[in-house]
C-alpha positions as CSV (number, residue, x, y, z in Angstrom):
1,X,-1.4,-19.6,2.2
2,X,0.5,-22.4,2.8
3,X,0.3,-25.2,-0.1
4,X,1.6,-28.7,1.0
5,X,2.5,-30.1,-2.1
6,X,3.8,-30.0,-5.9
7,X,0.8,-31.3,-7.2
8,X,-1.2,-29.1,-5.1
9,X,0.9,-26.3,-6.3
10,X,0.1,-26.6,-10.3
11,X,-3.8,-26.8,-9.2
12,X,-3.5,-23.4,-7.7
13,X,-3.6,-20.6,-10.4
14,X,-2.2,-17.1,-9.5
15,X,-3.0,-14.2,-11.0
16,X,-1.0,-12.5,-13.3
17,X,1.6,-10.3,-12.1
18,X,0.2,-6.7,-12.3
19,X,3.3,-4.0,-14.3
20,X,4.2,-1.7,-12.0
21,X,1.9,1.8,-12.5
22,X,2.5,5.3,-10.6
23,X,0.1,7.0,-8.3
24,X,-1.7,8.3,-11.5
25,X,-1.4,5.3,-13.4
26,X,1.6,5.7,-15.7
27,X,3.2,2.2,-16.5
28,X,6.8,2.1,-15.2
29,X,9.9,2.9,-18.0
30,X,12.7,0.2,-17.5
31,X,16.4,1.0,-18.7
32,X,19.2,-1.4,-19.0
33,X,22.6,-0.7,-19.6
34,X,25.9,-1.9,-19.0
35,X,28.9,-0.8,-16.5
36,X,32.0,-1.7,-15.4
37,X,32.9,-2.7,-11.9
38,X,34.3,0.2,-10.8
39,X,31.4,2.3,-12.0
40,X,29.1,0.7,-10.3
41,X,30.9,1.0,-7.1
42,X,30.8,4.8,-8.1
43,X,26.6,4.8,-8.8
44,X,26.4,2.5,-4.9
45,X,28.7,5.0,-3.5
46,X,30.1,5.0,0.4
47,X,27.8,2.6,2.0
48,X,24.8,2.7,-0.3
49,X,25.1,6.6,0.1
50,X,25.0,7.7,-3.9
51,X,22.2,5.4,-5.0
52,X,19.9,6.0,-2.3
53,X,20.6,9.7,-3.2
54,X,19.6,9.2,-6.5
55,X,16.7,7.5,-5.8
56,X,15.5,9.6,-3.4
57,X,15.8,12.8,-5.7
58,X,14.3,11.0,-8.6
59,X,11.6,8.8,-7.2
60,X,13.2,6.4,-9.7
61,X,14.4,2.4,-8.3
62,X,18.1,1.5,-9.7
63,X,19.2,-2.1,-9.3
64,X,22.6,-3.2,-9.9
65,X,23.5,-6.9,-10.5
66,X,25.7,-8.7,-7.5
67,X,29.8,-8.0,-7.5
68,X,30.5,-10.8,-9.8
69,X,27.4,-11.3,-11.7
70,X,28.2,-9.8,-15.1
71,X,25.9,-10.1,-18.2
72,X,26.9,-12.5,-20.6
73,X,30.1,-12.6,-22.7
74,X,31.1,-9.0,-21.0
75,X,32.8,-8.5,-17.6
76,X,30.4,-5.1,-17.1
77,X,27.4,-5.3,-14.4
78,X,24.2,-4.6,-15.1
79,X,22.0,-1.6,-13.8
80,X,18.3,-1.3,-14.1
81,X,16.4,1.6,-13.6
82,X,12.3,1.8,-13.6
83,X,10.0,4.8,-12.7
84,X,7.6,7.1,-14.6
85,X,9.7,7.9,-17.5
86,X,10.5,11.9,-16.1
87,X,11.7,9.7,-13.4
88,X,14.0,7.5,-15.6
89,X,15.6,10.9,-17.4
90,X,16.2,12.5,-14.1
91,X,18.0,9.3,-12.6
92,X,20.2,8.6,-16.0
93,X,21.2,12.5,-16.2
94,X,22.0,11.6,-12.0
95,X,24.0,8.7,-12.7
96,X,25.7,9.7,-16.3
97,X,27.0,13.3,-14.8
98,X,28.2,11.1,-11.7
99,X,30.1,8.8,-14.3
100,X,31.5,11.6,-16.3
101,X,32.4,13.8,-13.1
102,X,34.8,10.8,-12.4
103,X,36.1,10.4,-16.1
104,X,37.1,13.5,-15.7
105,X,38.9,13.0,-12.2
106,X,40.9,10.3,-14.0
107,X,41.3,11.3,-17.1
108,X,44.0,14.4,-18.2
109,X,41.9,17.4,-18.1
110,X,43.0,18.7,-21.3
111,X,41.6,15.6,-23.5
112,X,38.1,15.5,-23.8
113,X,36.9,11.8,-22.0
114,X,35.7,9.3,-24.4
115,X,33.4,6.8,-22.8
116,X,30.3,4.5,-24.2
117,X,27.0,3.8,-22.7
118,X,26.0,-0.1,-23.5
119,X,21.8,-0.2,-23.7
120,X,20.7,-3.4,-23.3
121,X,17.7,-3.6,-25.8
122,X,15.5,-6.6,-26.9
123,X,15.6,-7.8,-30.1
124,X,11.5,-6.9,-30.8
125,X,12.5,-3.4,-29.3
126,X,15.5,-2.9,-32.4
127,X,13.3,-2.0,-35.5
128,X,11.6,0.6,-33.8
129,X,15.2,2.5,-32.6
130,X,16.5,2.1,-35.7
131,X,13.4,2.7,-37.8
132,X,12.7,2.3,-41.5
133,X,15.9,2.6,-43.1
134,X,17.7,4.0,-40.4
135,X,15.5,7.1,-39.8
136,X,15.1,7.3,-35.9
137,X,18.8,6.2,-36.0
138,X,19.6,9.0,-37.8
């Protein structure tokens, strides 16, 4: 509906956004992490062409931040990925052997490509990757 004015606007309350759940009620995985440029053209592919690949043969959703829209302090994109979390695993082993398949195409085949993956992570979700005194770490 349409609401004419500010005031009117604060009045109205909404109701909370609902997480997003599967058809059997599993709340959606997110993942973060942190590419360079020309990956991400590599994940997009030919007109859209890889990520709606991957998509479609994970029943996972990847976004990518815009062209120039890097996160902060870094000149790597972002790409987020949310589904069930078999979905997540299927799309990151997608996109990571995509990545690696074109390390490899650039790289001399006789050294072994070194590359790192950059999680984004909140700081409440730290402690519990690195556990008590390191242990999940580990």
């Amino acid at each position: 509906s349409y609401v004419s004015s500010p005031e009117a606007a604060r009045k109205r309350s909404s109701p909370p956004p609902r997480s997003p759940t599967s058809e059997n009620g599993e709340k959606a995985t997110y993942i973060r992490f942190l590419v360079s440029n020309a990956a991400a053209g590599s994940v997009i592919g030919k007109g859209g062409s890889t990520i709606t690949d991957f998509q479609s043969r994970s029943g996972a959703r990847i976004q990518l931040s815009r062209n120039h829209e890097f996160f902060p302090g870094t000149s790597d994109r972002i790409i987020m990925v949310s589904g069930t979390v078999d979905e997540v695993l299927k799309v990151m082993e997608l996109i990571l052997a995509k990545l690696l398949n074109e390390l490899n195409i650039e790289e001399n085949d006789d050294v072994e490509p070194r590359t790192k993956v950059r999680l984004v992570v909140p700081n409440s979700s730290c402690g519990s990757i690195i556990g008590k005194g390191g242990a999940t770490i580990k």
